[in-house]
SEVOLUM-735354 format. One record per atom (N, C-alpha, C): x, y, z; residue number from 1; residue in three letters; chain. Coordinates in steps of 0.001 Angstrom, whole numbers, plus 500000, padded with zeros to 6 digits. Layout:
N
c1;c2;c3;num;residu;chaine
X;Y;Z;NUM;ALA;A
...
***
This chain:
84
c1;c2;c3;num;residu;chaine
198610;509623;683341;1;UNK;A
198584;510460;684531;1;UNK;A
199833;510169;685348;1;UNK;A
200445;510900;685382;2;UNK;A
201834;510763;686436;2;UNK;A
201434;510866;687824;2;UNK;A
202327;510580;688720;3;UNK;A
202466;510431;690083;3;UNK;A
202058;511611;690957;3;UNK;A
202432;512673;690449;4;UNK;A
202036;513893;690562;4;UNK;A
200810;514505;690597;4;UNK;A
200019;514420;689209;5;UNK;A
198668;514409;689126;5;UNK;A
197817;513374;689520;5;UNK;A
197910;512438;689828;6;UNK;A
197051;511665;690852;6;UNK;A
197242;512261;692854;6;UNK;A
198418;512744;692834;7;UNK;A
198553;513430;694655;7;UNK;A
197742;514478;695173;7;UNK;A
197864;515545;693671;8;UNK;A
196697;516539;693795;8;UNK;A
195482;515962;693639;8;UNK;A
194805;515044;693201;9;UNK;A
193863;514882;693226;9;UNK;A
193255;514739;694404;9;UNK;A
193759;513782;695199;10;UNK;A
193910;513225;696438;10;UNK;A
193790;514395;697248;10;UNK;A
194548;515256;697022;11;UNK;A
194637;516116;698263;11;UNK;A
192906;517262;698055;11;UNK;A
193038;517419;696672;12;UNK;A
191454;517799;696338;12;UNK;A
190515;517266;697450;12;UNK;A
189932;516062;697193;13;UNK;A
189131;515250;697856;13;UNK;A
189209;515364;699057;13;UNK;A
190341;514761;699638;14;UNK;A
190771;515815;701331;14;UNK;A
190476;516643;701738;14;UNK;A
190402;517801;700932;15;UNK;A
190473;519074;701278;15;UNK;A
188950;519626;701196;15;UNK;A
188312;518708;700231;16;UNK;A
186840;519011;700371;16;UNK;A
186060;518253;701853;16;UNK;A
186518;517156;702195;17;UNK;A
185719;516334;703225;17;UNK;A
186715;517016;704243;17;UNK;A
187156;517406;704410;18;UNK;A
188021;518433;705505;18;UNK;A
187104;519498;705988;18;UNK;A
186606;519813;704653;19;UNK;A
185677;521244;704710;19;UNK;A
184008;520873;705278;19;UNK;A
183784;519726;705391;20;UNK;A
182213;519561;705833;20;UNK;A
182264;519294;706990;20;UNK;A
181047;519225;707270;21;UNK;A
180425;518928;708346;21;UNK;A
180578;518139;709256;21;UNK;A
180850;517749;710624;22;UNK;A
180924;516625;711366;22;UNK;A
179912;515349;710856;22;UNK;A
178289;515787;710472;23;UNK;A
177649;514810;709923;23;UNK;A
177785;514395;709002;23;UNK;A
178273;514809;707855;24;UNK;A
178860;514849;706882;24;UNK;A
179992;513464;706310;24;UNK;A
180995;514271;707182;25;UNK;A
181955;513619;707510;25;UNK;A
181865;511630;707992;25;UNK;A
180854;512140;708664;26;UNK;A
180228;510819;709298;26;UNK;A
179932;509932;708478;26;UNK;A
178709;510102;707412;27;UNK;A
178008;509524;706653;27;UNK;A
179322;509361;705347;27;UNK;A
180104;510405;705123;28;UNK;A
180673;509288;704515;28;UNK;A
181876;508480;704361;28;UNK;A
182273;508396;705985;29;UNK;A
182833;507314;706649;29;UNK;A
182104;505937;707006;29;UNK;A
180610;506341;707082;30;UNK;A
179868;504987;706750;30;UNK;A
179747;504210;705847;30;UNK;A
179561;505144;704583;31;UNK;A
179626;504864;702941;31;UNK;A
181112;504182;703070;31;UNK;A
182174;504698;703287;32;UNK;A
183379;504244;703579;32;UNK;A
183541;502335;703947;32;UNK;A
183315;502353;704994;33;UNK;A
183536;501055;705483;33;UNK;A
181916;500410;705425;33;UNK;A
180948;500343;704954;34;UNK;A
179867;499518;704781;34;UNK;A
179170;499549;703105;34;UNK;A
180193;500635;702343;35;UNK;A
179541;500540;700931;35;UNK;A
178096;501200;700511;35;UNK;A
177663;500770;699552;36;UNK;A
176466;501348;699314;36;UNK;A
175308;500770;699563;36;UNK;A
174608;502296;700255;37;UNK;A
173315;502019;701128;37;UNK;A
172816;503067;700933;37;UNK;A
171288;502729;701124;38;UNK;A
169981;503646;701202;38;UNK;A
170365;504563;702419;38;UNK;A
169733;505468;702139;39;UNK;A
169276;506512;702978;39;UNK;A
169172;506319;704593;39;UNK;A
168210;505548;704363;40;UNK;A
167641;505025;705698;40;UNK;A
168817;504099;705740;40;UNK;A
169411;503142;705735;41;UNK;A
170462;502295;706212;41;UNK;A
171522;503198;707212;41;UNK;A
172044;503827;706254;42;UNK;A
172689;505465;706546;42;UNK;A
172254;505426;707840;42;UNK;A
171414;506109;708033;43;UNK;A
171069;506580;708978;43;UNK;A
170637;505722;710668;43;UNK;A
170488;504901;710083;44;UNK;A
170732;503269;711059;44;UNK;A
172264;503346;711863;44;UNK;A
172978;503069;710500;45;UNK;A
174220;503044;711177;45;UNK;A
175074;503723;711903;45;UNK;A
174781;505455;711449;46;UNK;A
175461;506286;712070;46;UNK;A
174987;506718;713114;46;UNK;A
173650;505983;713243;47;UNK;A
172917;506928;714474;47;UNK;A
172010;508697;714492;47;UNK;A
171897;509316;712776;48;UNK;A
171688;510537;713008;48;UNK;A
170748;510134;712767;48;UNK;A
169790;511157;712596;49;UNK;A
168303;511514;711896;49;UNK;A
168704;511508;711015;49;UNK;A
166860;511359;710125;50;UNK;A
167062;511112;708576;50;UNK;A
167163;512134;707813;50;UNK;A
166837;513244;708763;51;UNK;A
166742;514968;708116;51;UNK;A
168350;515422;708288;51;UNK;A
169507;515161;708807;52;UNK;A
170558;515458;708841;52;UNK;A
171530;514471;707869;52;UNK;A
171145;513436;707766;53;UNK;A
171381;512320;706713;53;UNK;A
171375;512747;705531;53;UNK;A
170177;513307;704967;54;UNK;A
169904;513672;703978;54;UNK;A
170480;514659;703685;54;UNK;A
170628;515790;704721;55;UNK;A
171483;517209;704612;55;UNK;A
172891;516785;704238;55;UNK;A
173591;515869;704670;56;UNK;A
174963;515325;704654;56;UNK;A
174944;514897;703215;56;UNK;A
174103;513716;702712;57;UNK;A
174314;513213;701389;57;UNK;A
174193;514422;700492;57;UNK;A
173715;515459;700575;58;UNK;A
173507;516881;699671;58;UNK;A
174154;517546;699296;58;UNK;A
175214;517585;700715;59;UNK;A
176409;518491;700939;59;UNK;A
177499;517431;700349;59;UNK;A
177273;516399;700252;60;UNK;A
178384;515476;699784;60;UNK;A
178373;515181;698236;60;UNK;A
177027;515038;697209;61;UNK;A
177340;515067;696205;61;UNK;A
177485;516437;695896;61;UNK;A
176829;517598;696171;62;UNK;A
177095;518543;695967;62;UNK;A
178739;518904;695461;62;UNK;A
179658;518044;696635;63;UNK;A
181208;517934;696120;63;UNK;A
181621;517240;695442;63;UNK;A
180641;516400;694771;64;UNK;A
180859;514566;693747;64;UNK;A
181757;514156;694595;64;UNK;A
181648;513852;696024;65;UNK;A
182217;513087;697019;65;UNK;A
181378;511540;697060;65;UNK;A
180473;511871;696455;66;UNK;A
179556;510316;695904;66;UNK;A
178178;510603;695366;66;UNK;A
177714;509461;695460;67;UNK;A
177000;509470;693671;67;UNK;A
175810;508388;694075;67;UNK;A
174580;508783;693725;68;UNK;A
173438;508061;693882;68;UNK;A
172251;507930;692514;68;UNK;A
171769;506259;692727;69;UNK;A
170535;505908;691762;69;UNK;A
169802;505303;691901;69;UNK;A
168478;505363;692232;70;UNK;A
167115;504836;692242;70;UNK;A
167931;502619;692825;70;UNK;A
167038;502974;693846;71;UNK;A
167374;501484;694326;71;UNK;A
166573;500463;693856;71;UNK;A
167312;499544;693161;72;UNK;A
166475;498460;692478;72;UNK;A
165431;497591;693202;72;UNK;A
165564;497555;694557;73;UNK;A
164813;496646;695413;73;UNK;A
163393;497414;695918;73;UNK;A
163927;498758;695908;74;UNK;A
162688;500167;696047;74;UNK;A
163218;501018;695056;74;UNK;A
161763;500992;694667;75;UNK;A
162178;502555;693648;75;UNK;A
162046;503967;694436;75;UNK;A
161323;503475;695173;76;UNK;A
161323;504622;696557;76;UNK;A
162242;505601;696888;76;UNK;A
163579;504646;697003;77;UNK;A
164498;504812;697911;77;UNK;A
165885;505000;696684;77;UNK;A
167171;505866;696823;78;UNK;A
168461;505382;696073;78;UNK;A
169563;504935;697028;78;UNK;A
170021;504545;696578;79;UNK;A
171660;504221;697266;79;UNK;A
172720;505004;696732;79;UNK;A
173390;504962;697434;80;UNK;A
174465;506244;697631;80;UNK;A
175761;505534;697899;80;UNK;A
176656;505536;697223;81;UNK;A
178246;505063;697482;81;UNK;A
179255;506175;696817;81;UNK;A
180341;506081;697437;82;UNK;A
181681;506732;697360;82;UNK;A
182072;506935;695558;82;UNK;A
182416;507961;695131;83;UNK;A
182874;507850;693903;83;UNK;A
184304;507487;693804;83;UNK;A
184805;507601;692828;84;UNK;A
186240;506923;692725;84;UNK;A
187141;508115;691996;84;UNK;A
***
């Protein structure tokens, strides 16, 4: 992959979290600087509801802006972190 095709990529990704939501945006600037977390953690940290939380993580893999699986500690619950 040249220098080139890794910039567009970049600017891809940009250009999608550009395009969402303020909550959105939020949650995954949390994912950002605290890593991967449940739902409910999420929603701890940023301060939203869990019904706008959830709307955000939707709208976010929806863009494979990140990526979630069944949490080992609850099966209840998944965790959700940033893709690469």
């Amino acid at each position: 992959m040249s220098a080139t095709d890794h910039d567009s990529d970049v600017d891809v990704g940009t250009t999608a979290i550009t395009e969402l939501s303020p909550s959105a945006k939020l949650v995954y600037k949390v994912l950002e600087y605290e890593g991967s977390l449940t739902q409910e953690e999420i929603a701890a940290e940023s301060r939203l509801c869990s019904r706008t939380v959830r709307y955000a993580l939707g709208k976010l893999e929806d863009q494979d802006l990140i990526a979630s699986r069944v949490c080992l500690e609850d099966a209840r619950q998944s965790k959700y972190w940033i893709t690469d």
